[in-house]
C-alpha positions in Angstrom: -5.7 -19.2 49.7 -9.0 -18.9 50.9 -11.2 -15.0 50.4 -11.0 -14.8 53.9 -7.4 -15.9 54.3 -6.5 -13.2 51.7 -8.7 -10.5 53.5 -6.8 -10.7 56.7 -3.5 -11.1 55.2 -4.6 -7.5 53.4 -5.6 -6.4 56.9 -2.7 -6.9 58.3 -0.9 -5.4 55.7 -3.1 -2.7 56.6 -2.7 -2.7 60.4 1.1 -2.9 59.4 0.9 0.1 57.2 -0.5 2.3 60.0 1.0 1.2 63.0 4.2 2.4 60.6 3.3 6.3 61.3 2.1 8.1 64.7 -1.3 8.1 62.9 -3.1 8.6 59.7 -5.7 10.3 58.2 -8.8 8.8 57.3 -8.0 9.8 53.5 -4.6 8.2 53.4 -6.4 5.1 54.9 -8.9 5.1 52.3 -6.2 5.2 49.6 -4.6 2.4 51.5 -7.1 0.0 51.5 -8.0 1.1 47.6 -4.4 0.4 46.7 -4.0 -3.0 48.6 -7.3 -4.3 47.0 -7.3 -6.0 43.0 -7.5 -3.3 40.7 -11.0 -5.5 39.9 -12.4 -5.1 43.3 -11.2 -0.7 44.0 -14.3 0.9 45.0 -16.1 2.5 48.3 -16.4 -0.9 49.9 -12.1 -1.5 50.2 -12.3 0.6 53.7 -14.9 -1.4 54.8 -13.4 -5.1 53.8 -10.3 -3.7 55.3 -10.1 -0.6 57.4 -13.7 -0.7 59.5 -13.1 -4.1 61.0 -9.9 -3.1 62.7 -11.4 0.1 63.7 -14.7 -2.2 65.1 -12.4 -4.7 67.3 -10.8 -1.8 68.8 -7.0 -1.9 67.5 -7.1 1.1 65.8 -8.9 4.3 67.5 -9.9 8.0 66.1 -7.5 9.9 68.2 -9.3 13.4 66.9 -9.2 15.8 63.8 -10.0 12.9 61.5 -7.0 11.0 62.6 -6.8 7.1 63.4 -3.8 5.0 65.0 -2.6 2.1 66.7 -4.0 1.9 70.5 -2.1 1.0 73.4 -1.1 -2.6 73.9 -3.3 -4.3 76.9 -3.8 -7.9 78.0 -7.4 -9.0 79.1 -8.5 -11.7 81.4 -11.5 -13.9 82.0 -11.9 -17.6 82.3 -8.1 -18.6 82.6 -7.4 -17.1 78.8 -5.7 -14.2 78.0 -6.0 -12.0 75.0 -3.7 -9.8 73.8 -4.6 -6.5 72.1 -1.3 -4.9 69.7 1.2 -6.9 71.5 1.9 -10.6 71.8 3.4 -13.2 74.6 6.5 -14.6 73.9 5.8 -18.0 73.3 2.2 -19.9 73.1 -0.7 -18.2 71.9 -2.6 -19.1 69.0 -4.4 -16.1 66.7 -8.0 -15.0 66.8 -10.2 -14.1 63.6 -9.1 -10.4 64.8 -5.8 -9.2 63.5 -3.9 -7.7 66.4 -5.2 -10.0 69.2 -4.1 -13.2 69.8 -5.5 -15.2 72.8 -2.9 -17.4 75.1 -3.2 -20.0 78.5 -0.5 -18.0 80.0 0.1 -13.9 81.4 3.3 -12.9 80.2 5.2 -10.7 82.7 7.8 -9.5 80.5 5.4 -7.3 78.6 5.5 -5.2 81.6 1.4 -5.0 81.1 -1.2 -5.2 83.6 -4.3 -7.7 82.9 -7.5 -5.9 82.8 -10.7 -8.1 83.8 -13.3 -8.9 80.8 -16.1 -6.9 82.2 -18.8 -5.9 79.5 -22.0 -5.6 82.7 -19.7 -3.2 84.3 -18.9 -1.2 80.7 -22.3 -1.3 79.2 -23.9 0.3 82.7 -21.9 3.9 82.2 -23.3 4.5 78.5 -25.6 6.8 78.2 -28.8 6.0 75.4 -28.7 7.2 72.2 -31.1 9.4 72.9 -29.1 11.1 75.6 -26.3 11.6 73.3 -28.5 13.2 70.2 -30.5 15.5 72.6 -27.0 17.2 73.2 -26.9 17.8 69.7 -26.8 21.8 68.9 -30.7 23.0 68.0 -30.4 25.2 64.6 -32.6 26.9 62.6 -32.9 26.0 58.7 -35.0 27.1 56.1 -33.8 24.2 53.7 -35.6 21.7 52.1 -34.6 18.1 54.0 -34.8 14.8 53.2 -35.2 12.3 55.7 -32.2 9.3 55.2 -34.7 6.7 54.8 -37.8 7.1 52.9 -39.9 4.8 55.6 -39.3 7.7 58.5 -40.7 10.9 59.2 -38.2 11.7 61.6 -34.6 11.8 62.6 -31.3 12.0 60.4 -32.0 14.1 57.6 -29.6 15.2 54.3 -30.4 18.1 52.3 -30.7 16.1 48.5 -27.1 15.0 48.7 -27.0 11.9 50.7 -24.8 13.6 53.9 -26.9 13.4 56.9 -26.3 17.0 58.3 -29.4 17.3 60.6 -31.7 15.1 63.0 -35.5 16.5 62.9 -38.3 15.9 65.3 -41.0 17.8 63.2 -43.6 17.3 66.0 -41.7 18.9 68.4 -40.3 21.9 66.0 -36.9 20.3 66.5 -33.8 20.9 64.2 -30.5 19.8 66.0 -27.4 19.6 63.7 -25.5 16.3 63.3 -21.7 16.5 64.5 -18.9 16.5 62.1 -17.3 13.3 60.8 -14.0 14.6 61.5 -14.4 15.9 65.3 -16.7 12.9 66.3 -17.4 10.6 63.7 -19.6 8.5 65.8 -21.8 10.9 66.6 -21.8 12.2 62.7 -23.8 9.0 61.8 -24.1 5.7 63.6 -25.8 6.9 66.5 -28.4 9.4 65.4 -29.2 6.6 62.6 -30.0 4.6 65.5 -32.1 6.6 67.1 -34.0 7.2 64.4 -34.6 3.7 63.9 -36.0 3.7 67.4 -38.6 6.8 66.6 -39.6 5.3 63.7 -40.3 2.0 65.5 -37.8 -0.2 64.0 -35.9 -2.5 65.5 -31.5 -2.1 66.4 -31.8 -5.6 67.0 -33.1 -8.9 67.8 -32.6 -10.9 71.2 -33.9 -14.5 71.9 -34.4 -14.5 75.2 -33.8 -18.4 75.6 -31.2 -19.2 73.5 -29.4 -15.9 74.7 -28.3 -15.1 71.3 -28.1 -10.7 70.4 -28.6 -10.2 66.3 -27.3 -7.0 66.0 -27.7 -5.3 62.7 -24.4 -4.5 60.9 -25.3 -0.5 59.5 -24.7 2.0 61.6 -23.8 -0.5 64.2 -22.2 1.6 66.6 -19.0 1.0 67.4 -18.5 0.8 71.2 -21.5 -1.4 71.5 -19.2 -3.7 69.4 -16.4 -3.3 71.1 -18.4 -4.5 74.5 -20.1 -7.0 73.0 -16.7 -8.5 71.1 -15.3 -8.4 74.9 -18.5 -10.4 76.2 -17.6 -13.0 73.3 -14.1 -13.2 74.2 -15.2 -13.8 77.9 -16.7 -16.8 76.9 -14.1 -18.0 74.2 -16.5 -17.5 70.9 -16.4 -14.8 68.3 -19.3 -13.0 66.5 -20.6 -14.0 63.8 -21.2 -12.1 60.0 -24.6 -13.2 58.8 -26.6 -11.1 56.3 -27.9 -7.7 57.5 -27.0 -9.0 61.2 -23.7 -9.6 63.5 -24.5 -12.6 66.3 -23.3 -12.7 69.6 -24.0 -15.5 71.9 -24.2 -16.1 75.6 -25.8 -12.7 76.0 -27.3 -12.7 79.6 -30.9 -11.6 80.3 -28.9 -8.5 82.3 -27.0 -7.6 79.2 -29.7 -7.6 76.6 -31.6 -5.4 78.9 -28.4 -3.2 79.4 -28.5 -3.1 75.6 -31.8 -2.2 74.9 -32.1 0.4 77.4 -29.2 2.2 75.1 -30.9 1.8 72.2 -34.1 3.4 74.0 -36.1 0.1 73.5 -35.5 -0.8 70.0 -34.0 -5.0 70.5 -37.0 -6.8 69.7 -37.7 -10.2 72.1 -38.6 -13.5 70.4 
């Protein structure tokens, strides 16, 4: 058995494990994937091997109060295939590189399901920018001594000496908002101030080449419904991301999406 074979036969063991209880908390998940890993290979990286990538394709949600589960079965439809997310057709489908969706030729009634159209234009038009969403951050006072998260910036995410970004500074503009928590909006708490500050700080979210129509997406602090649209994109068109390096690719990214995609990341996808 292959590493990747035996990293998603752990994921589903995984995916089996919570889809067992209404939900779970993010702790008990952690202990999961440490106790479904080799002794050899326990450390903070297990809920990333196994947890993150089922959170990423969408078959596992935060439902609130630092709680994850299962979400709700749904077919999707584009270009005469079918994909099933947390449910499967009775006969004839073939798996994906995802655990929990399978793709199929056919629409199986039976499920009682509706089909939802593939539609990542329509999606990525009602999300705000990151900006948006981090100038609704609470402004705070502090006297404390902060540390921005990288050393390059001189703005953005900040942590007090303890490695926990807790605050997003704009010194210029006398700005101290506080970050949300981890447990009430975990996407918020991190990946999206992060890349915001990568924008002030003039580095790039990503890299799109315009003629090939191929998105590099870096892979920290990716946020996690741009994935989710983009995965949908890459299903549209029968193809799956790819894992290389510090970068996720997605291909057949129109001209319409990339600009979609930068104008959420306030301008920060390079061109080549």
């Amino acid at each position: 058995m292959s590493s990747d074979d035996n990293i998603f036969r752990l994921q589903q063991l995984l995916y089996q494990y919570i889809d067992s209880f209404e939900y779970r908390s993010l702790q008990s998940i952690y202990d999961a994937c440490n106790n479904l890993l080799p002794d050899q290979e326990k450390n903070s990286s297990a809920a990333w091997t196994l947890f993150y990538p089922l959170l990423y394709s969408g078959v596992i949600d935060f439902i609130g109060k630092n709680r994850y589960a299962i979400t709700e079965p749904v077919i999707l439809f584009n270009n005469k295939k079918y994909y099933y997310i947390n449910c499967k057709p009775s006969s004839n489908y073939s798996p994906t590189p995802f655990v929990g969706i399978v793709r199929s030729d056919v629409f199986d009634k039976t499920l009682g399901l509706s089909l939802q159209r593939m539609d990542a234009n329509r999606i990525l038009k009602t999300l705000p920018s990151i900006k948006t969403i981090v100038d609704t951050f609470t402004n705070v006072y502090s006297d404390e001594k902060f540390v921005f998260f990288e050393s390059s910036w001189n703005k953005g995410l900040a942590t007090l000496n303890d490695g926990f970004a807790r605050f997003f500074i704009i010194p210029e503009m006398l700005t101290i908002k506080r970050v949300p928590n981890r447990e009430t909006n975990p996407e918020a708490s991190f990946r999206l101030p992060y890349c915001y500050s990568c924008a002030m700080n003039n580095e790039n979210n990503g890299i799109y080449f315009h003629s090939r129509k191929i998105l590099l997406m870096r892979k920290f602090a990716m946020p996690i419904m741009i994935y989710r649209v983009l995965l949908l994109n890459s299903l549209a068109n029968n193809q799956y991301p790819v894992n290389k390096s510090e970068y996720v690719i997605f291909n057949n990214v129109s001209n319409r999406m990339a600009s979609e995609i930068n104008r959420i990341f306030n301008d920060s996808i390079n061109y080549e």
